[in-house]
N, C-alpha and C positions, 0 to 999 in steps of 0.2 A: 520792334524792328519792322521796317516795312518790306514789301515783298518787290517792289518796283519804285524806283524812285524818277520823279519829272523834274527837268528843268525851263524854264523858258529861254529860249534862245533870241526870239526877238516875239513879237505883240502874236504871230501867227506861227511859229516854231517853237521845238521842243525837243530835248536829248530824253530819250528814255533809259534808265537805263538798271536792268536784270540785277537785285541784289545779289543771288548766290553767286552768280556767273561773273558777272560783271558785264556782259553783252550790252551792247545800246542799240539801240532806234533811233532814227533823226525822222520826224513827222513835220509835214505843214498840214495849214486848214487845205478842207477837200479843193481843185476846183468849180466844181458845183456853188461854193461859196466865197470863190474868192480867191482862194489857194495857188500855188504853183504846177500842183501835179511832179515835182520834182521827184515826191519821197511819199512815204506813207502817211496819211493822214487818218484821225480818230476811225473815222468809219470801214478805213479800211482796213482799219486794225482790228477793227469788231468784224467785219465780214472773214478775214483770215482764223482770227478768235473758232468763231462758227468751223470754218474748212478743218482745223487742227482737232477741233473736239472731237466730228467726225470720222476725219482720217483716225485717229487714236482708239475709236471705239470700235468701229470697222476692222482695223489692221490684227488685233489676236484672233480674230474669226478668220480674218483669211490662215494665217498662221498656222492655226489648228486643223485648218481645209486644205493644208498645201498648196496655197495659193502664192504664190513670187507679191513680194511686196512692191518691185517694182512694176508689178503688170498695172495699178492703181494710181489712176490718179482723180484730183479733184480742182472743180473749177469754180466761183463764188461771185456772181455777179450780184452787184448790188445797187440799189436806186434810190436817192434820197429825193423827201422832196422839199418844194420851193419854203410853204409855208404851210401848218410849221416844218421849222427848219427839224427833221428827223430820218432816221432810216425808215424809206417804206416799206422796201422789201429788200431779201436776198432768196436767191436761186442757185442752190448749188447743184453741179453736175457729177454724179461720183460715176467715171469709166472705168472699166477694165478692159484690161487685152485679151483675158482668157475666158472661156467660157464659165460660169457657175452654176452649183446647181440649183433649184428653186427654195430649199432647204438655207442655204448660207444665203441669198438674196434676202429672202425674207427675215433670218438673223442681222442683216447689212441694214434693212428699212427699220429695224425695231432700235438697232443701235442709234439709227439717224434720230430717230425721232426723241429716245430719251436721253442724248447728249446733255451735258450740266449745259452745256453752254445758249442751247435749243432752248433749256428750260426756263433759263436767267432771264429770255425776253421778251420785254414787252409785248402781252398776247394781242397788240396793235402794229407789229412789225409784221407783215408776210412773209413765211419762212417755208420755201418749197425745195424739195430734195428729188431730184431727178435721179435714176442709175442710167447708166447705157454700155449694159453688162450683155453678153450673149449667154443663152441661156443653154443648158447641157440637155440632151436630149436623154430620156428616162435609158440604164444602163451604161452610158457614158462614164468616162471617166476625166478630172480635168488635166490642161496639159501643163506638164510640169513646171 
């Protein structure tokens, strides 16, 4: 049984759609290549891929550190290039609202870095993970 199944919807679209759930995707090609920019396209299925692996390894640390899940968020910029046609890089930005402390940062960059999904790719994609966390000052506590 497969885990996600594709359909083609015309030469450059495509329903995706979530075995268990039944959820679907509707993707075009990137415009970069041609594409609409209407919907989701491969790459930026894979740079979201990357944001969710993240966000998912990250989020029980904060958890456990009392951190609000919604104080978190993530941003994933991605650049393909002309020829070959491939992802060159992404850039992700992971903020938070509240202060942390140097401790759960450094848990947050070690999560970043050993994501499955970080490690699935091509070690010829440039893959940089930025925070832009405030940081707690030694004694502090963070806010709830």
């Amino acid at each position: 049984m497969s885990n996600v199944a594709v359909t083609l919807r015309s030469s450059s679209a495509c329903t995706v759609v979530h075995a268990a759930s039944g959820t679907t995707i509707q993707t075009d090609v990137a415009p970069e290549y041609g594409g609409s920019g209407q919907t989701f396209s491969a790459t930026d299925l894979l740079a979201a891929s990357l944001g969710v692996c993240i966000a998912t390894s990250i989020g029980p640390i904060a958890e456990r550190h009392g951190i609000p899940l919604d104080a978190l968020s993530l941003d994933v910029a991605r650049v393909l290039s002309k020829e070959p046609k491939r992802v060159q890089s992404l850039a992700v930005t992971v903020a938070s609202r509240v202060a942390v402390s140097q401790d759960v940062l450094a848990r947050w960059e070690h999560a970043a870095k050993t994501c499955v999904v970080k490690g699935s790719l091509h070690p010829g994609v440039d893959v940089r993970v930025a925070f832009d966390v405030p940081s707690l000052l030694v004694g502090e506590c963070p806010a709830p």
